[in-house]
C-alpha positions in Angstrom: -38.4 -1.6 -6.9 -37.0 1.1 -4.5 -33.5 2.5 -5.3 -32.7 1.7 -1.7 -34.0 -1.9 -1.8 -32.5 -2.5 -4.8 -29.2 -1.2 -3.7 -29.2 -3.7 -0.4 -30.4 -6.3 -2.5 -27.3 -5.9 -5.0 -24.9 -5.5 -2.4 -25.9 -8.7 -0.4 -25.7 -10.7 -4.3 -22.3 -9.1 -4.7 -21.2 -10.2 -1.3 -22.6 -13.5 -1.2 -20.6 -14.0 -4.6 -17.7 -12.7 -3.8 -17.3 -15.8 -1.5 -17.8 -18.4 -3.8 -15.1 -19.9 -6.1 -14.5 -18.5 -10.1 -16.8 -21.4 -11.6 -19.4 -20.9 -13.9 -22.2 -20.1 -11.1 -20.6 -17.8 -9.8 -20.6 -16.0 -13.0 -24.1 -16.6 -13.6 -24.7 -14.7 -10.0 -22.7 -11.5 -11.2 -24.9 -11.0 -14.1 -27.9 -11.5 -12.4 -26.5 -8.8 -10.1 -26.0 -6.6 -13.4 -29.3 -6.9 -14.6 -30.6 -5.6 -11.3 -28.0 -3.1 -11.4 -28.9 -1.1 -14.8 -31.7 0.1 -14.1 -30.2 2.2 -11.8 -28.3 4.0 -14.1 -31.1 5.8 -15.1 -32.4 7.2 -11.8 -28.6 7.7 -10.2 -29.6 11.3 -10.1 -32.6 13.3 -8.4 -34.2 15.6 -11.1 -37.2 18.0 -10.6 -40.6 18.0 -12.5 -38.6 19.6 -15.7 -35.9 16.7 -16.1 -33.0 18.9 -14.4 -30.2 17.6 -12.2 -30.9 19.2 -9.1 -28.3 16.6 -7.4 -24.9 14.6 -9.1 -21.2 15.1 -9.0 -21.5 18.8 -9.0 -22.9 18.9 -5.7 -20.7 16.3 -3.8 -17.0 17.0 -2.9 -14.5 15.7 -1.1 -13.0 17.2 1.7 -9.2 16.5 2.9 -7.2 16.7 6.3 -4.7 18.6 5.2 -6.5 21.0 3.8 -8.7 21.6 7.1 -5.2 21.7 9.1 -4.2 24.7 6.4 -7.1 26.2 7.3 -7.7 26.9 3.5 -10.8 23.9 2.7 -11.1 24.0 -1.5 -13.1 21.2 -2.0 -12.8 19.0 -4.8 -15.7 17.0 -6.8 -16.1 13.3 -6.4 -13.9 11.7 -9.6 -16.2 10.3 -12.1 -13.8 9.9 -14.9 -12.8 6.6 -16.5 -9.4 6.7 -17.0 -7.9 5.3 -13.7 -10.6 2.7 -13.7 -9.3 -0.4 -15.6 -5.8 0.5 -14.0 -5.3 -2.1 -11.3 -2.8 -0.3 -9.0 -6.0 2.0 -8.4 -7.8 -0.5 -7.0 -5.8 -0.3 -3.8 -4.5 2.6 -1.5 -1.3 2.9 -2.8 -0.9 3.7 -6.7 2.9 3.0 -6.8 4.7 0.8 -8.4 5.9 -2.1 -6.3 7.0 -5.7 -5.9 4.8 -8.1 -5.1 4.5 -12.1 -4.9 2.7 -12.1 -7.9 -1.0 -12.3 -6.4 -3.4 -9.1 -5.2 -2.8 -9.3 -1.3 0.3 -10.6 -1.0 3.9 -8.6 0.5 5.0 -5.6 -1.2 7.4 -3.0 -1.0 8.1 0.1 -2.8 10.1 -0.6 -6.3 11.4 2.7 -7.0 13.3 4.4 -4.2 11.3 6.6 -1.5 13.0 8.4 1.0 11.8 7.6 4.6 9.9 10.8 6.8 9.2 9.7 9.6 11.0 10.3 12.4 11.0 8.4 15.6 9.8 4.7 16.8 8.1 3.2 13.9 7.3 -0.8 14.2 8.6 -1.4 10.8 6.1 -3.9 9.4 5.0 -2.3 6.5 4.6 -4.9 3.5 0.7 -5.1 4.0 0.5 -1.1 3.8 -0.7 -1.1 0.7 -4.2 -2.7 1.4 -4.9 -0.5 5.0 -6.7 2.9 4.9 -4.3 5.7 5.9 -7.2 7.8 7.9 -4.7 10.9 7.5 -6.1 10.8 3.9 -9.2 9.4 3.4 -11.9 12.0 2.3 -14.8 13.6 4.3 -17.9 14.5 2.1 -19.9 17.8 1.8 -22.7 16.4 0.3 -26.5 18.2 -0.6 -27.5 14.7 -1.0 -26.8 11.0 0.7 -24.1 9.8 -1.9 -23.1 5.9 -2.1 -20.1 4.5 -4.4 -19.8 1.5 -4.8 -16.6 -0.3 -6.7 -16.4 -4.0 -7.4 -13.4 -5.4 -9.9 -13.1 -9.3 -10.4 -10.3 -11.4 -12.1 -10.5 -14.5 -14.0 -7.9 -16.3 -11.7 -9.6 -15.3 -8.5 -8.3 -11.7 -7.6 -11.4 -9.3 -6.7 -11.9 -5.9 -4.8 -15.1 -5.2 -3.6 -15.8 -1.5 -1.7 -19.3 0.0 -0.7 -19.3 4.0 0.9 -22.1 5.9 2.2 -22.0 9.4 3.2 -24.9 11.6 3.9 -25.1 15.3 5.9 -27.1 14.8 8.7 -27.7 19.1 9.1 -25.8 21.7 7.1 -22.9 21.6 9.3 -22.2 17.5 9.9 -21.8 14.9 7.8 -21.4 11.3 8.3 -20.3 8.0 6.7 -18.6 5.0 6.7 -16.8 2.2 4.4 -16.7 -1.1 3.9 -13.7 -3.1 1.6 -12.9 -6.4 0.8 -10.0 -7.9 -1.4 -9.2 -11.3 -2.1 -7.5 -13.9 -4.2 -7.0 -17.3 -5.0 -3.9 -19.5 -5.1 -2.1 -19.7 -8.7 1.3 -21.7 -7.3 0.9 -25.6 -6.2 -3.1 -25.2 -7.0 -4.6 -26.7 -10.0 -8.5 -25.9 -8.8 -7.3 -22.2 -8.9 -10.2 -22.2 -5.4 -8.6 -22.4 -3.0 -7.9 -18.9 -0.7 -4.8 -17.3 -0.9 -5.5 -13.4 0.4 -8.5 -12.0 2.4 -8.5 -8.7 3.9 -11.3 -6.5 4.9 -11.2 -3.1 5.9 -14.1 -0.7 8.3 -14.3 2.9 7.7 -16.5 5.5 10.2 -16.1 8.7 9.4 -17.9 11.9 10.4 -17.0 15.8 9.4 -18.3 18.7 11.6 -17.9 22.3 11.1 -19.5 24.7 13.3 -22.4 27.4 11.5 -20.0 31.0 12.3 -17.2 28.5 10.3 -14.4 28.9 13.8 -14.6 25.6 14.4 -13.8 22.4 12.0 -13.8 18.7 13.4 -12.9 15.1 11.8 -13.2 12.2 13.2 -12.5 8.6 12.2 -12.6 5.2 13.1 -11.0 2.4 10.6 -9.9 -1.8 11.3 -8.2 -3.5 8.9 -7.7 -7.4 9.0 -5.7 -9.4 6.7 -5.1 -13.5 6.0 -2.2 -14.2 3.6 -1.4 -17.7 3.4 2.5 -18.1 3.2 4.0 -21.0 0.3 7.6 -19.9 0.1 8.1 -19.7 -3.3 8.2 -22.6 -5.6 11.0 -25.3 -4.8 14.2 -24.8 -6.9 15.0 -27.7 -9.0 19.0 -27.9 -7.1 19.2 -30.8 -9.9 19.2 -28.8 -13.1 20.4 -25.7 -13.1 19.8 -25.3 -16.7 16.3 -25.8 -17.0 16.1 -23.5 -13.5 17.9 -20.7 -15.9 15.3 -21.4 -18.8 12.6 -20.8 -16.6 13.4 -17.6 -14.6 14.2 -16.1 -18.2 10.6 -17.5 -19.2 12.1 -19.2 -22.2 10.7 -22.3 -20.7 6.9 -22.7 -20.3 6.7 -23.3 -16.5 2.9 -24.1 -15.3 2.0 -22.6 -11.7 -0.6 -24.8 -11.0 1.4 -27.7 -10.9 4.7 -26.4 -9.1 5.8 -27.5 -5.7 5.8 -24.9 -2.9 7.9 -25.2 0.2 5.1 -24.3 2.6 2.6 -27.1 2.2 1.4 -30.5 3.4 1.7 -33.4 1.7 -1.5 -33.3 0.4 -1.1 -29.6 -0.5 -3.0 -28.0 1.6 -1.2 -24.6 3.5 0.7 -25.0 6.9 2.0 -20.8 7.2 0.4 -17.7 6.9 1.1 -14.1 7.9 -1.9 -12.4 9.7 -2.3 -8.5 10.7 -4.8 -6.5 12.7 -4.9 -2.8 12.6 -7.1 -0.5 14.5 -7.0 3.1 14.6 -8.9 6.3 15.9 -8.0 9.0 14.3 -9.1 13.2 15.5 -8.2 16.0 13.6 -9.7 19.6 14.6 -9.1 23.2 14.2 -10.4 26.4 16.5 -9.8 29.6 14.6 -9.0 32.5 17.8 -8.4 35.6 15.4 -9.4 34.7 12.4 -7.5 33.0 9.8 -4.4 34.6 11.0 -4.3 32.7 14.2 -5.6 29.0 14.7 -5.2 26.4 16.9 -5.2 22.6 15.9 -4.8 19.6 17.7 -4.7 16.0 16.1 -5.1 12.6 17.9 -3.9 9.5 16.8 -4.1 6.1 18.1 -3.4 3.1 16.5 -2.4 -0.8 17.4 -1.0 -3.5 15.1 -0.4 -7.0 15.7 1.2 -9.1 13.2 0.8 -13.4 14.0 3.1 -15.5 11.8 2.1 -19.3 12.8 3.3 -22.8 10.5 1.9 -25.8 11.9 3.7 -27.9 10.2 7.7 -27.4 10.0 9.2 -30.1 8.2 13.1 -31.2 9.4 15.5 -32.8 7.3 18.9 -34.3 8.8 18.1 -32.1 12.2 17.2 -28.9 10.3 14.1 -27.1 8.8 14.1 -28.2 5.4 12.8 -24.6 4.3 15.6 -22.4 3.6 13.6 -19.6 4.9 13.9 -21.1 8.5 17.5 -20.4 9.1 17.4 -22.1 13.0 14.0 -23.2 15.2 15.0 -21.4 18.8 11.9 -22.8 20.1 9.5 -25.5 18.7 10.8 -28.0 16.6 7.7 -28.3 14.8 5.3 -25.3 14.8 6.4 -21.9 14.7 3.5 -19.1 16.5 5.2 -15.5 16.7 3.3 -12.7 17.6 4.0 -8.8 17.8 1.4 -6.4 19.0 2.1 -2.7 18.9 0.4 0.2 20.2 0.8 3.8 19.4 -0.7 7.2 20.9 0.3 10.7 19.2 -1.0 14.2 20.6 -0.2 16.8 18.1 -0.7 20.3 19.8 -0.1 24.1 17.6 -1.1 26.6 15.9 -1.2 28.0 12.3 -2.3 31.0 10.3 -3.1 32.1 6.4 -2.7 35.9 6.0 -4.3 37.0 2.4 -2.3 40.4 1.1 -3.5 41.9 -2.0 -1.5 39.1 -4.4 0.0 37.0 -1.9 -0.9 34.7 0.4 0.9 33.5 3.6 1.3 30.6 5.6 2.7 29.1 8.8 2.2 26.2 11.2 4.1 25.7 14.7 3.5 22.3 16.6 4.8 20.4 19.4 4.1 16.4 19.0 4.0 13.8 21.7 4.5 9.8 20.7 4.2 7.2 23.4 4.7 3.3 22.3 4.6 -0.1 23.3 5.8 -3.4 21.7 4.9 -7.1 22.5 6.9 -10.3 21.2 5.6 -13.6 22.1 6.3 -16.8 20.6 5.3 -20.4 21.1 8.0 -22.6 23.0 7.9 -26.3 23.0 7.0 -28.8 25.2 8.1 -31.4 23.0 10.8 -34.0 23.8 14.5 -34.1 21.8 16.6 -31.6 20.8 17.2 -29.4 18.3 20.2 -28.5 15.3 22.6 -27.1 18.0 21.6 -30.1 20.8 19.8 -27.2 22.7 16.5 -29.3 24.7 13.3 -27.2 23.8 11.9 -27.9 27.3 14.6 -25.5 28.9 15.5 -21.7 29.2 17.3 -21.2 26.2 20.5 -19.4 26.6 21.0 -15.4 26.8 22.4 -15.0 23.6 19.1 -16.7 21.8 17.0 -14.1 23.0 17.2 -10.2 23.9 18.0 -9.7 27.8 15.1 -7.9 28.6 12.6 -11.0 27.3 11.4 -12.1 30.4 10.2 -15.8 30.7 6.7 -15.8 31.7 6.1 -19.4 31.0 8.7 -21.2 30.1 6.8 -24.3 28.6 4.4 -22.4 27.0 5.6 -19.0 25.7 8.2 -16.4 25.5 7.4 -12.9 26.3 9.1 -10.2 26.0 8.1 -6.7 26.5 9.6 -2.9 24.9 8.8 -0.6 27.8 6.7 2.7 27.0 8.7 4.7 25.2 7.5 8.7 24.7 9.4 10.7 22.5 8.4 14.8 21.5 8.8 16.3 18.6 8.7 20.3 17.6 8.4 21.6 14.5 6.9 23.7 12.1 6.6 25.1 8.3 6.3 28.5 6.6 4.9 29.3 3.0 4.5 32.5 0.6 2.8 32.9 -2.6 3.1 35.2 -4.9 1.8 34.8 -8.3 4.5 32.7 -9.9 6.9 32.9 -7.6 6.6 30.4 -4.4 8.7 29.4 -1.5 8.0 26.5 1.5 10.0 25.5 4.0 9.6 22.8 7.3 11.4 21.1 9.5 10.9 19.1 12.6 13.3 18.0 15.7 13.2 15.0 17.4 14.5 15.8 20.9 17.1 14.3 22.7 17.6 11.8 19.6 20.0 13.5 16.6 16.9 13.1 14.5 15.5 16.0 12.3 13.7 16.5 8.9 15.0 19.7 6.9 12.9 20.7 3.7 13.4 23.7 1.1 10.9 24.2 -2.2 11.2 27.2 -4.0 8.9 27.9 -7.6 9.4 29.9 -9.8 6.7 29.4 -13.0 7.2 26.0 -14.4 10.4 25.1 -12.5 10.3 24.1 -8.5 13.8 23.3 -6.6 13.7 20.9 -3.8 16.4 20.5 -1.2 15.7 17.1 1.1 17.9 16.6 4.7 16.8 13.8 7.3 18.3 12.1 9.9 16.4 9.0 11.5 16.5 5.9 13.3 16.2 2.5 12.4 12.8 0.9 13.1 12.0 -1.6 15.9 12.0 -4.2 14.1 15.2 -3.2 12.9 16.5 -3.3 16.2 15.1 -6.3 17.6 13.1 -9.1 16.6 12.3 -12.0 18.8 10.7 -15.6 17.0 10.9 -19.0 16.5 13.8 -18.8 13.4 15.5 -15.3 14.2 16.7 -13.5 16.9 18.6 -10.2 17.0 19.1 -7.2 19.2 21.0 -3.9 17.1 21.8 -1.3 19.6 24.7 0.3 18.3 22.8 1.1 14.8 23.3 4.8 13.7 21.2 6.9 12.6 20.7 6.8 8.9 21.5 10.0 6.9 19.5 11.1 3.7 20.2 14.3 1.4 18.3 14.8 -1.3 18.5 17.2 -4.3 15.1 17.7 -6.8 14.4 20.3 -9.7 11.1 19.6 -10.8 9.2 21.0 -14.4 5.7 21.2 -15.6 4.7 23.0 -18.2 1.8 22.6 -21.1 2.5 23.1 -24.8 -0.2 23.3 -26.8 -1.7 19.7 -26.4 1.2 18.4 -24.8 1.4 18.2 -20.8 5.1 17.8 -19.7 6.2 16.6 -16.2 9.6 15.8 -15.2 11.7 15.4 -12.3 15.4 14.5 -11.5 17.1 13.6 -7.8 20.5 13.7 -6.6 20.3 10.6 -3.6 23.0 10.4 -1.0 22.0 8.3 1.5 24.4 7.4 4.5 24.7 4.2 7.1 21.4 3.0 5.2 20.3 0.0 7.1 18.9 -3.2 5.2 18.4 -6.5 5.4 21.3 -9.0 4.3 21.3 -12.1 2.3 21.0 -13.8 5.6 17.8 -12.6 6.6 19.0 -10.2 9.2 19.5 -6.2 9.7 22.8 -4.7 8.8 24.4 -1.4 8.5 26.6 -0.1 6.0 28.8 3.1 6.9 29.6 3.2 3.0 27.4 6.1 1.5 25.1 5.5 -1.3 24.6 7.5 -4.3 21.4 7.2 -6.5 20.6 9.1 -9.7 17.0 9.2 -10.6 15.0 10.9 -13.2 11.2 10.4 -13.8 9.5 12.2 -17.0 6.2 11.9 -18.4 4.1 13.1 -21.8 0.5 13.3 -22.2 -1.1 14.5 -25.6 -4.0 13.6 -27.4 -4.6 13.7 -31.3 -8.3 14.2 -32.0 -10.0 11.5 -30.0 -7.2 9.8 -29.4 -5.3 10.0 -26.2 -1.7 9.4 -25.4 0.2 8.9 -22.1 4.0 7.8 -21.6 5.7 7.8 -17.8 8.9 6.1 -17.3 11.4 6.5 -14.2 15.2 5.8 -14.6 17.6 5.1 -12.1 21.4 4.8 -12.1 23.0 3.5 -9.0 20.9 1.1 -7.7 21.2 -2.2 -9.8 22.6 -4.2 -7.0 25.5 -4.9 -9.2 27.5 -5.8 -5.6 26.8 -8.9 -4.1 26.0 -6.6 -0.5 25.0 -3.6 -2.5 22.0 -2.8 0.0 19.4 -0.8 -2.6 18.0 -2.9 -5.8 15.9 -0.7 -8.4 15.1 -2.1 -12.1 17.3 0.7 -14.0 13.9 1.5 -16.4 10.5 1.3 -15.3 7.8 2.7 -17.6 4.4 2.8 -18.4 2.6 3.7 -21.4 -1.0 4.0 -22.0 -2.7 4.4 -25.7 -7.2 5.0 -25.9 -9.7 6.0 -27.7 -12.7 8.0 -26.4 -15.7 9.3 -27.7 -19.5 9.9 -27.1 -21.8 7.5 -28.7 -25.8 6.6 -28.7 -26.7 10.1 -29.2 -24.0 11.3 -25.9 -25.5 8.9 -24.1 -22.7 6.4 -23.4 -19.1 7.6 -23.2 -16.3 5.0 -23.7 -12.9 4.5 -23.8 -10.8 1.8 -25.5 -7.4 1.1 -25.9 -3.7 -0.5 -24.6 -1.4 -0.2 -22.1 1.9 -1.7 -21.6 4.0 -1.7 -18.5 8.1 -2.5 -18.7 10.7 -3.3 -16.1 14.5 -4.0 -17.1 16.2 -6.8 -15.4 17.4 -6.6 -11.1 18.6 -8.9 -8.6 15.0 -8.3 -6.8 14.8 -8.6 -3.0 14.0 -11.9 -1.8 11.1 -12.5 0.9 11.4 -14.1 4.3 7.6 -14.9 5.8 8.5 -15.2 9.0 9.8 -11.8 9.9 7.9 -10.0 7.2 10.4 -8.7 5.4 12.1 -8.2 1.8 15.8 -9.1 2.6 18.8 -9.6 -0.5 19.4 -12.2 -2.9 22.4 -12.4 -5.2 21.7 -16.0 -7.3 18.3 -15.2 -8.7 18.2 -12.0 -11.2 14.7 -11.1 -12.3 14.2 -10.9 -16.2 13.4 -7.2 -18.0 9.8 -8.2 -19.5 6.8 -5.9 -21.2 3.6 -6.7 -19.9 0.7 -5.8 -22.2 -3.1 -4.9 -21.5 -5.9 -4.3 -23.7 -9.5 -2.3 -22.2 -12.6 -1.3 -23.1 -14.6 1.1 -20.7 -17.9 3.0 -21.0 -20.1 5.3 -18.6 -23.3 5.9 -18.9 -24.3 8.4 -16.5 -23.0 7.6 -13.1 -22.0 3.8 -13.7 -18.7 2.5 -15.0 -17.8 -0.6 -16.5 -15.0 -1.7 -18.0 -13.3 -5.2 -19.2 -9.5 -5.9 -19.8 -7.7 -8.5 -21.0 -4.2 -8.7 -19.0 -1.2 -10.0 -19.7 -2.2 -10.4 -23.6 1.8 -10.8 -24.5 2.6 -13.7 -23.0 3.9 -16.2 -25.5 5.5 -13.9 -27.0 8.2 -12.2 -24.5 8.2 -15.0 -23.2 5.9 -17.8 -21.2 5.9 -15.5 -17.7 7.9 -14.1 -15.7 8.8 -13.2 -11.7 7.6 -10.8 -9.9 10.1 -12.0 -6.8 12.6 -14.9 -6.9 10.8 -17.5 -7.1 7.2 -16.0 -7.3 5.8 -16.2 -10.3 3.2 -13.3 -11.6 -0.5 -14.6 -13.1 -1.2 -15.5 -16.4 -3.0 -14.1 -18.9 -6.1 -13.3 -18.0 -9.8 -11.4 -18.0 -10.4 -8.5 -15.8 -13.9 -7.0 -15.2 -14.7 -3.9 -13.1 -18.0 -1.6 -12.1 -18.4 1.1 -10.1 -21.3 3.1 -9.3 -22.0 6.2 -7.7 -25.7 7.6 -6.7 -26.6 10.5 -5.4 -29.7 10.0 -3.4 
């Protein structure tokens, strides 16, 4: 059997599987797929007639953006290591920590303070970032050989990612290739099947690299869609008629079965009403002409991109003349359904030049630029036709009045939908950044000017050995979003919002000892007329500064064969103590990882083996409102501090990985679970099992 046919044949198994439900066919089909798969792992790699590599991972790197647009390409090899592989918050495009809903593809936002740097009109509908492809960053090949990689990781309660690539130079000088990614999971609240679909997202990748033979001339290109389902339950219903056992339960001192819990976004029968979909499409140019030499190049980057977001529940239930779902504060225009959409499009031209100058020890850099943003933004909601009236006696089958909705919402069709257009708005920015190395000593500075607006992004890093020195100073609007929002439960219009103010102080260390690898950072925050949103559900600005404290350390060592790494990030200031206190950060977050590695079967299997265990101290976490996609405050519901505890076994032999994990193997003993966001619960313990697989011809 071909390496090729067997390659398509495993990837339509894997697909076709990944659609059915966790049952015990399904399980049967992945090892069927395995069986087919291992042979490969002895013909990943082209040899010649005497058994020598000829291609692998030391002829296939990886090629990155801004490397091209520093005119200073080092490529890197592809990663064939093991260590990031049983991690799951590698399994996405965003490695952070963050707070979830509990389930793979549900909202998150960042749990640990990062400072906004973007300037200008940003939509502000972020909490799906996490699963899109950022084609600023994705990596272009330089490959001798076609190269594949294929990654497929599957939980026991549903949760799976599943990602193919394919990259192959066409000539010397051009290479292309593209991506394809799916993630799912499966409902844990108010499901006792465990079947039924809670997240899908899929995610397109084209890519091609070109670089011209006399090297002047260095083009990427990509083209990337991302679509994602999330079906919205509320969080489970709060049981207003004991308080107690409510208490028991957040502190998971009382054994609370998500399966069986009610959720406030569901039928009678149980099946969903809500969900949150989003649509992202983006092309993405990048290119450099070199005009005398590397001392003077010019660059231009093109960006497009569109996003629509479509909130819809079909089936709003009303108790004594109000939506009985706390999350629906009012219902402006249908009494029963709720259909809000918000399409956004963005073009950026990026236009300058830049230059590396090489002096005996030193090496010099610069980069000048003049940007050019033009955006538009749609609102349109469903109105009703239906008879009666609503909380406030308002008839749905009339205009509703000015103060409901933003003046320049124009009524298109009054019994069918409301409309309401942001005019195109182009904004330029100028900036630029300068750099000098020399040996141990190094010093970088930007900045970047909005004009006409009072924004600006200030930067300072000076090195000197194992010590850097950051100094951070931005100014920058709120986003759209924050600024206006236009649906079936909220309505606002901010246009006396300030600009927010953030200065930021950082002294940074890295130095190795021996077998010891130390990395540690501290930051002075002050952040000024910070906007948020309040326990109400809506934006708000505070004119009261903020000051946050934050230092971040970690220690990697091994002993022998066994490996040791320790990270942990503590912040002081942000606990949310307040009842409007506007930023809420667990004070301790940490994460520390114990394994054992070594060769085995003569060095022809390597594995790993060991424990990690992850630990967040007790906040008031944010709570989240589906409708307006966003993370807003809470004040009655305060997360419990709880250690989370995984135990992994990996191996690779040659270019395949495999690995199993059992997660969560604590609980029952720190309790009997926990939340990951009021009234979200995280999964249970459970079995984890990855692959991945990389070829090279």
């Amino acid at each position: 059997m071909s390496d090729l046919f067997r390659f398509l044949l495993v990837s339509r198994l894997l697909r076709r599987w990944l659609s059915l439900p966790p049952n015990r066919g399904s399980w049967l089909g992945l090892l069927t797929t395995l069986v087919l798969l291992l042979p490969l792992a002895a013909s990943a790699q082209i040899v010649d007639d005497s058994t020598k590599v000829l291609y692998g991972p030391k002829t296939t790197f990886i090629i990155r953006e801004a490397d091209v647009l520093r005119d200073t390409i080092t490529p890197v090899m592809v990663d064939t290591t093991l260590t990031r592989l049983p991690q799951q918050r590698y399994w996405l495009h965003d490695s952070t920590f963050q707070q979830d809903l509990g389930n793979l593809g549900t909202a998150t936002r960042p749990l640990l303070w990062q400072t906004n740097t973007q300037l200008g009109n940003r939509l502000g509908r972020n909490v799906f970032d996490k699963y899109a492809i950022n084609p600023a960053t994705i990596p272009y090949y330089d490959t001798r050989s076609p190269y594949s990689y294929f990654q497929f990781n599957l939980g026991s309660t549903g949760e799976s990612t599943f990602r193919l690539s394919y990259a192959r130079s066409v000539k010397k000088y051009f290479n292309v290739g593209a991506v394809y990614e799916r993630f799912t999971s499966t409902k844990t609240l108010a499901d006792v099947t465990g079947r039924n679909d809670l997240v899908r997202h899929t995610n397109v990748l084209v890519f091609m690299r070109y670089q011209s033979p006399n090297d002047r001339y260095h083009g990427l290109f990509n083209v990337t869609t991302a679509r994602h389902r999330a079906i919205e339950q509320g969080g489970i219903r709060r049981n207003s008629d004991s308080a107690a056992a409510d208490s028991l339960v957040r502190n998971g001192l009382l054994f609370l079965q998500p399966s069986t819990q009610t959720v406030w976004l569901q039928t009678a029968a149980g099946g969903a009403t809500a969900a949150n979909e989003e649509e992202r499409n983006n092309v993405h140019l990048a290119h450099t002409y070199r005009l005398l030499g590397q001392g003077l190049t010019a660059f231009h980057v093109l960006d497009y991109s569109s996003q629509r977001n479509r909130f819809y529940d079909n089936g709003i239930v009303r108790v004594g003349g109000r939506p009985e779902y706390p999350g629906y504060p009012n219902t402006f225009l249908n009494l029963t359904k709720t259909n809000d959409i918000a399409t956004y499009h963005q073009v950026e031209n990026t236009l300058g030049f830049l230059g590396t100058t090489v002096w005996k020890e030193s090496l010099v850099e610069y980069r000048v630029y003049a940007r050019r943003r033009d955006i538009s933004l749609r609102m349109e909601s469903l109105f009703s036709t239906l008879t009666g009236t609503d909380s406030a006696g308002r008839s749905p089958q009339v205009p509703l009045p000015s103060t409901s909705i933003p003046a320049d919402v124009r009524v298109l069709k009054p019994w069918d939908i409301y409309r309401g257009e942001v005019p195109l708005v182009g904004q330029v920015f100028v900036g630029g950044n300068a750099a000098f190395n020399y040996k141990l000593f190094a010093i970088d500075t930007e900045a970047e000017y909005l004009l006409a607006s009072g924004e600006y992004r200030l930067r300072g890093r000076a090195r000197l050995g194992p010590l850097t020195g950051e100094v951070l100073s931005i100014s920058y609007a709120p986003t759209l979003t924050q600024q206006r929002f236009s649906g079936n439960h909220f309505n606002w219009q901010n246009t006396g919002f300030n600009n927010t103010k953030v200065n930021q102080l950082t002294v940074l260390a890295s130095q190795r000892v021996g077998i010891h690898q130390l990395d540690a950072s501290g930051s002075l925050i002050n952040i000024n007329d910070i906007v948020y949103y309040g326990t109400d559900g809506r934006p708000v600005q505070i004119s009261t500064g903020q000051q946050l404290y934050t230092l971040t350390a970690r220690h990697r060592f091994n002993y022998g064969k066994f490996h040791f790494d320790n990270q942990g990030t503590f912040t002081a200031g942000g606990q949310g103590t307040g009842s409007n206190d506007p930023i809420r950060i667990p004070t301790l977050v940490s994460l520390s990882r114990v394994y054992y590695q070594n060769e085995i079967f003569r060095k022809a299997l390597f594995g790993q083996i060991g424990a990690e265990m992850y630990y967040q101290s007790s906040y008031r976490a944010y709570q989240y409102s589906p409708s307006t996609q966003q993370f807003y405050l809470q004040n009655s519901f305060e997360i419990r501090n709880y250690p989370v505890i995984n135990v992994f076994l990996a191996a690779d032999v040659k270019t395949v990985g495999v690995f199993v994990k059992v997660a969560y193997l604590n609980q029952g003993l720190a309790g009997n679970g926990y939340f990951t966001t009021p009234y979200y619960t995280a999964q249970q313990r459970r079995i984890q099992f990855g692959i991945r697989w990389q070829f090279f011809n």
